[in-house]
PAPA-465190 format. One record per residue (C-alpha): z, x, y. Coordinates in pm, 1 decimal, m for minus. Example, Ala and Ser with C-alpha at 12.3 -4.5 7.8 and 13.67 -1.06 7.14 Angstrom:
# PAPA-465190
ATOM,780.0,1230.0,m450.0
ATOM,714.0,1367.0,m106.0
END
This chain:
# PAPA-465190
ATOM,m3775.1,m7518.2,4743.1
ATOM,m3534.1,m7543.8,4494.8
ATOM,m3618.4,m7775.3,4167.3
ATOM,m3260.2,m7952.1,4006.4
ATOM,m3284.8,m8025.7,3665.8
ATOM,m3109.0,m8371.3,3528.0
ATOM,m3070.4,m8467.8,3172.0
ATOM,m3194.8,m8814.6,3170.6
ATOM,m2992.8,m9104.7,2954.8
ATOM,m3154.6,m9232.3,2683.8
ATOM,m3464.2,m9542.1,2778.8
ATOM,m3281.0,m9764.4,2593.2
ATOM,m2915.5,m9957.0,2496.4
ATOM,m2662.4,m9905.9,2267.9
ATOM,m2471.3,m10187.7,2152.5
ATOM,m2196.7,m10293.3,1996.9
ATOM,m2227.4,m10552.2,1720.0
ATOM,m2152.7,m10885.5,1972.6
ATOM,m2392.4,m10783.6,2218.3
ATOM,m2651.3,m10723.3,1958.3
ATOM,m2576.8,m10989.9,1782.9
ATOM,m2665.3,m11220.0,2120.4
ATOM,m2960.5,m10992.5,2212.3
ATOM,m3104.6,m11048.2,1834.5
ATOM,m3059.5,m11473.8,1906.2
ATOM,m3300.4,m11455.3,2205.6
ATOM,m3672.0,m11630.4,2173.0
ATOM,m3913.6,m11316.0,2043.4
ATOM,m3661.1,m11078.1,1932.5
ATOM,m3780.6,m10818.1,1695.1
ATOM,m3518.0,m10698.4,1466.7
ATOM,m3620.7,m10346.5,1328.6
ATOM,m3391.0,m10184.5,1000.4
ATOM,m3504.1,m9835.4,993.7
ATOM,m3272.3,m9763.1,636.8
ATOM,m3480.9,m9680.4,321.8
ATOM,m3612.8,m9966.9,187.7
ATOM,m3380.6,m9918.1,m120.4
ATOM,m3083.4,m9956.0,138.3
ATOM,m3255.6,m10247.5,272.6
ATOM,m3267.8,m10437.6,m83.6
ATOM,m2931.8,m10373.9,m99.0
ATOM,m2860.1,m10623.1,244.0
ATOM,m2989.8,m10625.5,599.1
ATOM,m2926.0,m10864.4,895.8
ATOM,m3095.6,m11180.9,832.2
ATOM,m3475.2,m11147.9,993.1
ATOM,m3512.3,m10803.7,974.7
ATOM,m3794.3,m10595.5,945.3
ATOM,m3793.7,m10281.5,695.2
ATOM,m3926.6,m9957.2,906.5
ATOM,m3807.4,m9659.1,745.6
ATOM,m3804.1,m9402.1,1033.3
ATOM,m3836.4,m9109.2,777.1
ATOM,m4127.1,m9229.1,664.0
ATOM,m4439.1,m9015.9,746.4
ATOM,m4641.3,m9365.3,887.2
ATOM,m4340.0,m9461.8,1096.1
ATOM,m4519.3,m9415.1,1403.3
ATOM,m4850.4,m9587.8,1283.0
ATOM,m4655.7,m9886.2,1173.8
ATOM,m4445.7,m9956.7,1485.2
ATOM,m4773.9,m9881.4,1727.7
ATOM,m4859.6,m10270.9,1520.9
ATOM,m4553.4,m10399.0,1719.7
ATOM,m4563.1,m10601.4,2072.1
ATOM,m4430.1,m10305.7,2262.2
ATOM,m4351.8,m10610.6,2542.5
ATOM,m4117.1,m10784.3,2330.0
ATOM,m3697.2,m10670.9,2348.2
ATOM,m3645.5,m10468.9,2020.7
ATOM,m3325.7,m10428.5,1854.5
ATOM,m3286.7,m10130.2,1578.6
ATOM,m2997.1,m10063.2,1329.5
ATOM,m3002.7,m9843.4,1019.9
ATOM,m2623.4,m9766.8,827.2
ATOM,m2388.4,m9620.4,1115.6
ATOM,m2670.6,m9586.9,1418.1
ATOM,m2748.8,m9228.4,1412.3
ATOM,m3128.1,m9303.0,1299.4
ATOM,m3170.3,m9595.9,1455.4
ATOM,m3084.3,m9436.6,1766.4
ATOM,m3351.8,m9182.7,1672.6
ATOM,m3582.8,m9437.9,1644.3
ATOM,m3460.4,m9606.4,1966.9
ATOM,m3599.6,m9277.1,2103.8
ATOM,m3908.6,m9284.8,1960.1
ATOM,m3986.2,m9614.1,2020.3
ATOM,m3938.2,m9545.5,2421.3
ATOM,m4177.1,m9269.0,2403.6
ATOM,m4417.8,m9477.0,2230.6
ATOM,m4377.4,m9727.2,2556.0
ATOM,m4161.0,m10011.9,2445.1
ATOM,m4029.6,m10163.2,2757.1
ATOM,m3707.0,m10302.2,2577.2
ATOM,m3510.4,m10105.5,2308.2
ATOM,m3170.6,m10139.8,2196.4
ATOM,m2954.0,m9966.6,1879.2
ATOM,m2697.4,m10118.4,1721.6
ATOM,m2364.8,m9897.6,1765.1
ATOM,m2178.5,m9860.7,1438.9
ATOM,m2476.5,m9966.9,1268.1
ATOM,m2454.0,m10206.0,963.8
ATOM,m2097.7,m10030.1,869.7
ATOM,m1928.2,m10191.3,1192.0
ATOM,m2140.9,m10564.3,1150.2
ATOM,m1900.4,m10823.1,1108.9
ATOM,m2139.0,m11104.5,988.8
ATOM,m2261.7,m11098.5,585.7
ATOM,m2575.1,m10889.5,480.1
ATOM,m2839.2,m11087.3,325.9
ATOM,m3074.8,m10988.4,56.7
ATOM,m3323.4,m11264.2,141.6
END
């Protein structure tokens, strides 16, 4: 018997910033920013939680999250967001999606709120 290998795509979405920006608007959204918290001062999409995914307790902190609920990740330009995409469908979240671009291509203002 012969056993094929496949590389299989990645558990969850990329998006670009208008289908984020509708997936973050739906009832029980969690909105993840996975920047430094120092970047995050500095502005992050209104709601946002700060998760630095470099941080050692990254994985402690998001097994607190419903891992039912559709969660939406961005950090500056999507490359560690999308490595936290990843590591959020290991962990078992049914519904992950990463913000393509990342903050850099958002069109709406940052708040600091």
């Amino acid at each position: 018997m012969f056993s094929f290998l496949t590389s299989a795509a990645p558990a969850y979405h990329n998006l670009p910033p208008a289908q984020f920006a509708a997936g973050i608007r739906q009832a029980g959204a969690v909105l993840l920013d996975v920047r430094r918290p120092d970047e995050f001062a500095q502005g992050h999409l209104p709601g946002a939680v700060n998760l630095e995914v470099t941080a050692p307790d990254f994985g402690r902190r998001v097994a607190t999250l419903d891992k039912a609920k559709p969660t939406y990740v961005y950090c500056r330009s999507g490359a560690r967001s999308a490595n936290a995409a990843g590591q959020l469908t290991t962990a078992g979240f049914a519904q992950v999606s990463n913000l393509l671009g990342g903050v850099l291509d958002w069109p709406e203002p940052l708040t600091t709120k």
